[in-house]
C-alpha positions, 0 to 999 in steps of 0.5 A: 551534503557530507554522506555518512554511514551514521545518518543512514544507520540513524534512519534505518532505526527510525524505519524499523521502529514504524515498520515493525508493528505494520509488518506484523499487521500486514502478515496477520491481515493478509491471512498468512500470519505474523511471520510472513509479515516479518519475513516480507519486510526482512527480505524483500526490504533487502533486495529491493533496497540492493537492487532497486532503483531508489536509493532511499526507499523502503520495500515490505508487506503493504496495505493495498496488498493484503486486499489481493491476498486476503481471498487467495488465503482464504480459497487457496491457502498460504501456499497459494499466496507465496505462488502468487508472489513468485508469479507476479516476479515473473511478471515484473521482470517482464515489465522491466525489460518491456519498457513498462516503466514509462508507461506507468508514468501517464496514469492520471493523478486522479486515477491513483487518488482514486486508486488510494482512497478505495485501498484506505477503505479496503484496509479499513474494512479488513481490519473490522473482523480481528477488532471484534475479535472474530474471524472473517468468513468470506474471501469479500473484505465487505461481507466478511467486515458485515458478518463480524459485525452481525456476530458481534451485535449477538454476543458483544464482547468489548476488551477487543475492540477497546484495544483496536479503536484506542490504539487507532485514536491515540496513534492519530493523536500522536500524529498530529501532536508529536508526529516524531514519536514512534506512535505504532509500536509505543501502541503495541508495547502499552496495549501487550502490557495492558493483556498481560497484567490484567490477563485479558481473553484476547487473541495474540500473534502466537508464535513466530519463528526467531529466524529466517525459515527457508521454504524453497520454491512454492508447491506448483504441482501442487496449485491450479495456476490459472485462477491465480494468473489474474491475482498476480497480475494484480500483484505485479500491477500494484507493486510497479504503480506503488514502487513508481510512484513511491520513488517518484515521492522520494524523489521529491522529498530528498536531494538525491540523483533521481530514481532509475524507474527500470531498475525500480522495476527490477528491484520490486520484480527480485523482491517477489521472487525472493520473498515467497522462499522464505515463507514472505507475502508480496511485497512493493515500496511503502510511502509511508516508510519511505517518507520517515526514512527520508525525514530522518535522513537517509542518504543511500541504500544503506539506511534501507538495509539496516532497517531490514536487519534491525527487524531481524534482530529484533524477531531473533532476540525478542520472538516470545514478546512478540508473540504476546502482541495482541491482533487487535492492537495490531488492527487498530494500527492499520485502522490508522495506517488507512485513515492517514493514507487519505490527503483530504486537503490533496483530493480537495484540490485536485477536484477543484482543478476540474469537475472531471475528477469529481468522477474519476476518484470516486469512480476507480475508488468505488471499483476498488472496492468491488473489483479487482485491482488491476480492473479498478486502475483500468476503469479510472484509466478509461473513465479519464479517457472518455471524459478528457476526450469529451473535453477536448471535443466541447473544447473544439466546438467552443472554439470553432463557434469563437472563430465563427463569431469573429469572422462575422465581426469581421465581415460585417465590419468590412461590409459595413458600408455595403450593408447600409 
């Protein structure tokens, strides 16, 4: 394959055009604000893209972790949430020079389909407050997502929730008909377009920084670190899970040399290092930027790099437009992001391989959604154990009843004479 820097230049535009409206999403749902969004995808896309051990993957503000941020923002303030960030770098640096990345490689598939499905409804719930155009009260995604409805059902107000619930099905729409066209941000363009012209009473972004702001190191002294030592445990975990698994897909889809998994470590680690001092949200690899990163044909880091200064770009040129974007429109795209992060056909056969997964998927999505993250893989790790050593047990007997039945074969076959 001959390698130019116009391919990757190409896919890098193709990257930025989808990950702008999720960046912008994912900072606003994570409680931190627009700006975080861009500054998370901005940096950490940069140096994991330089220090990662993929070279076609794309790094930035997730789904799976604006469900850890969410309650940190909400008890702690944006502060707290840079901390855990910083923490959690720590943390995978530790990880990459402890051998972890090996380790990760035997959690059960159904664990992280499980692990996935539960993420999909999280972000899902999340995103039920900003679409009614209410604000969540509560650190719970499930009691905040039930308050805004109940305030709603109260006083329905309905420009918001048009906005979310059609930018969502059109995106969806758009996926299956024309999956090449740039669904998210046409979306966002037509739903700013829409609020300006008729001039609806809807929430915006509001303003956002036309460049990188330096925040420098977070305020420690300043922050209680043993209640946040659990919440970025739970950040680090996810980020090797999502930044392994994530190269493992890339891996899959191009024809590239195979990813270096302790270096992935190291990339993901500087990413959360780097991020929080400029003002970003944790970060991990995206497979879903990753995916279209690929498909529009990356060849070498530089497609990655080029996404993350297009970004920049973008917010330095056109800040005031982005400004005007709606939350909702921007609800409506993560309802949509979630809903596409469910394989059915993929989950549909993965328990068709065994009846174990019919428990272990619902079990680990089921904690996911009442549990801490890093408890949630636990449990699935552990409900997959218990069950594949009950298997193998049930296994054992059946074969030792087998072998009893064909030694009687055998003996009475042998005796048959002295028996009659």
């Amino acid at each position: 394959m001959v390698r130019t820097p116009r391919a990757d230049l190409i896919a890098g535009l193709s990257v930025a055009v989808v990950a702008l409206p999720l960046a912008l999403a994912f900072g606003v749902s994570s409680g931190v604000g627009a700006a975080a969004g861009i500054s998370t995808a901005i940096v950490a896309g940069i140096t994991a893209a330089l220090l990662g051990g993929s070279r076609v993957q794309v790094s930035g503000p997730t789904g799976a972790m604006t469900v850890v941020l969410i309650p940190i923002a909400a008890k702690f303030g944006p502060e707290a949430v840079f901390a855990v960030g910083f923490m959690a770098g720590i943390i995978l640096l530790v990880l990459t020079f402890s051998g972890a990345a090996h380790a990760m490689r035997y959690i059960p598939a159904s664990v992280i389909e499980g692990f996935t499905l539960g993420i999909a409804f999280l972000i899902g719930l999340q995103q039920i407050p900003m679409a009614l155009g209410i604000k969540g009260d509560s650190s719970s995604v499930v009691l905040s997502a039930l308050h805004a409805v109940r305030h709603w059902l109260a006083a329905p107000t309905y420009a918001n929730i048009t906005i979310a619930l059609g930018s969502a099905v059109f995106i969806l729409i758009i996926a299956k008909l024309r999956p090449a066209l740039p669904a998210g941000i046409i979306s966002v363009a037509a739903a700013t377009a829409v609020v300006a012209y008729f001039k609806l009473d809807v929430a915006t972004v509001g303003s956002i920084p036309s460049s990188l702001n330096w925040n420098g190191l977070p305020n420690f002294a300043d922050l209680d670190l043993v209640p946040l030592l659990i919440p970025a445990l739970s950040v680090a975990g996810l980020a090797a899970i999502e930044g392994l698994l994530c190269a493992s897909v890339a891996d899959s889809m191009a024809d590239l040399t195979p990813h270096n998994p302790h270096q992935e470590l190291l990339g993901q680690s500087a990413a959360n290092l780097i991020a929080p001092l400029f003002g970003g949200v944790p970060a991990t690899a995206a497979i879903a930027r990753t995916a279209v990163n690929v498909r529009s044909g990356a060849q070498s880091r530089l497609a990655a790099l080029s996404h993350s200064l297009i970004l920049f770009l973008c917010v330095a040129i056109a800040s005031n437009l982005v400004s005007q974007i709606p939350l909702a429109v921007l609800a409506g795209v993560l309802v949509a992001t979630a809903i596409r992060m469910v394989d059915a056909r993929k989950l549909q056969t993965l328990i068709s391989e065994t009846p174990h997964h019919l428990v272990i998927v619902p079990a680990t999505a089921f904690a996911t959604l009442f549990l801490d993250l890093v408890e949630a893989v636990t449990i699935g790790v552990l409900v997959a154990f218990v069950l594949s050593a009950l298997q193998s047990r049930r296994n054992r007997e059946a074969g030792e009843a087998e072998v009893e039945v064909i030694e009687a074969a055998v003996y009475h076959a042998i005796h048959q004479d002295d028996l009659e």
